[in-house]
C-alpha positions in Angstrom: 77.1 40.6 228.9 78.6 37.2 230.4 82.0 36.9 230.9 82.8 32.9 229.9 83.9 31.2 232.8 83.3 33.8 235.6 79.6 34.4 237.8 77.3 37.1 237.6 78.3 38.5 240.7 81.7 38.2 239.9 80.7 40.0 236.5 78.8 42.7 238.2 81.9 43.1 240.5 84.7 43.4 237.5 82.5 45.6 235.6 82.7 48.2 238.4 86.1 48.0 238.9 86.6 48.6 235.4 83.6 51.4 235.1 86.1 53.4 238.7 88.7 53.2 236.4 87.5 54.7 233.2 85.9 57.2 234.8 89.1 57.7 236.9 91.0 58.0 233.2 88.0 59.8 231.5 89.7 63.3 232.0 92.6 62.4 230.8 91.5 60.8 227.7 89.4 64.1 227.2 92.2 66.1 227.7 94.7 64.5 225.3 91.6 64.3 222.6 92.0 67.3 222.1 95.0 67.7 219.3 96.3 71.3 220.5 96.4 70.2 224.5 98.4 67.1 222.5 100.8 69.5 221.5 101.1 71.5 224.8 101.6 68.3 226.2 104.6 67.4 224.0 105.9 70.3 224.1 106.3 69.9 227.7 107.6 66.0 227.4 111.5 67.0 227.0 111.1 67.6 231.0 111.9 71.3 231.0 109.7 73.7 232.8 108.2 76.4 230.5 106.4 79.4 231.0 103.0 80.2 228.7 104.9 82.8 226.5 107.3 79.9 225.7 104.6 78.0 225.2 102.7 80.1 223.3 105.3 81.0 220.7 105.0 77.1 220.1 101.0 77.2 219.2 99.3 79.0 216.5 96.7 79.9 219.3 96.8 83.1 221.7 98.1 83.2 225.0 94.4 83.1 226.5 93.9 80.0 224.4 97.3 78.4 225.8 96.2 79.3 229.2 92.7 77.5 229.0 94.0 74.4 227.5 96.8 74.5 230.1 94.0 74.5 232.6 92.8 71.6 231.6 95.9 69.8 231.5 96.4 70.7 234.9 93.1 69.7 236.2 93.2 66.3 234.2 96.9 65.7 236.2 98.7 65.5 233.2 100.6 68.7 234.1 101.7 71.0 237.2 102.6 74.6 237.5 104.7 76.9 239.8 104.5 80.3 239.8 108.3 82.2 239.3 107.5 86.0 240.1 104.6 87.1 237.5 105.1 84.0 235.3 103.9 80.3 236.0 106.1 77.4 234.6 104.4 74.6 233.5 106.1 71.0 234.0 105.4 67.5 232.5 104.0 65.4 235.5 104.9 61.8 234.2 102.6 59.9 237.0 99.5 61.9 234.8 99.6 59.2 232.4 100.0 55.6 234.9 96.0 55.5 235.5 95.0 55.3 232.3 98.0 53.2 230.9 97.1 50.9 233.4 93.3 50.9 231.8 94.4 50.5 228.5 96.6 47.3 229.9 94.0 46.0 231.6 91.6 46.2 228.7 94.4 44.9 226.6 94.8 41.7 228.8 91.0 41.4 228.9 90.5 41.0 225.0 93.7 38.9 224.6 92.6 36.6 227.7 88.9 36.6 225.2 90.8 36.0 221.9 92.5 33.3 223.2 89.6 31.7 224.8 88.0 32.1 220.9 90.8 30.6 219.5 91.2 27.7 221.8 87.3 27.2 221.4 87.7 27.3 217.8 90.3 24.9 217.7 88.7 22.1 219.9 
C-alpha cells in the first residue's frame, strides 16, 4: 500500500513506526476488550485505591476471577497495586491509557489527512 505523495522508503519507515506502536498499545487494547476488566477498570477511575474484596463485591465474578483480571490490568499498565498488610490496593494509573490514545490520534490524523486528500482530488 502507497501512501500518495510520500516514497517507498518513507512508507516502509511510517509503517514501522506505526506497527512499534500498535504493538506497544496491543495489551492494552486486549485488556480493555475484555468487558469485565472494563468494569474493574471503571470501577477504579473515581481515583480511590481499592482493595480486591471491594472490588469484588462490585463483580458478579469470584475473588480468584477479580484477581486474574486484575493481573492483567496490571501487566497491560493500566493499573498499579500496593500491598497494605495482607491486602493489596489497586489504583487507576492514568498514564496507562496516553500510548494508545496517542495511536488512535495518530490513526485519526492519518485517515482525515487521506479523506481530505479524496475530497480535494474529487473536487478538482
Amino acid at each position: 500500500m502507497m501512501m500518495v505523495g510520500l516514497s517507498k522508503s518513507t512508507t516502509s519507515k511510517h509503517m514501522l513506526k506505526a506497527d512499534t506502536r500498535a504493538k506497544a498499545s496491543a495489551p492494552v487494547f486486549a485488556a480493555l476488550g475484555d468487558p469485565t476488566r472494563l468494569a474493574l477498570y471503571s470501577a477504579l477511575s473515581d481515583g480511590a485505591p481499592k482493595s480486591i474484596t471491594a472490588l469484588t463485591l462490585q463483580s458478579s465474578v469470584t475473588r480468584q476471577a477479580v484477581t486474574k483480571h486484575l493481573a492483567v490490568l496490571e501487566t497491560a499498565g493500566l493499573i498499579s497495586s500496593e500491598k497494605n498488610g495482607r491486602e493489596k490496593n489497586f489504583t487507576l494509573r492514568h498514564d496507562g491509557l496516553d500510548d494508545a490514545k496517542d495511536l488512535l490520534d495518530k490513526i485519526s490524523a492519518e485517515w482525515d489527512g487521506a479523506l481530505q486528500r479524496l475530497k480535494d482530488f474529487v473536487e478538482d
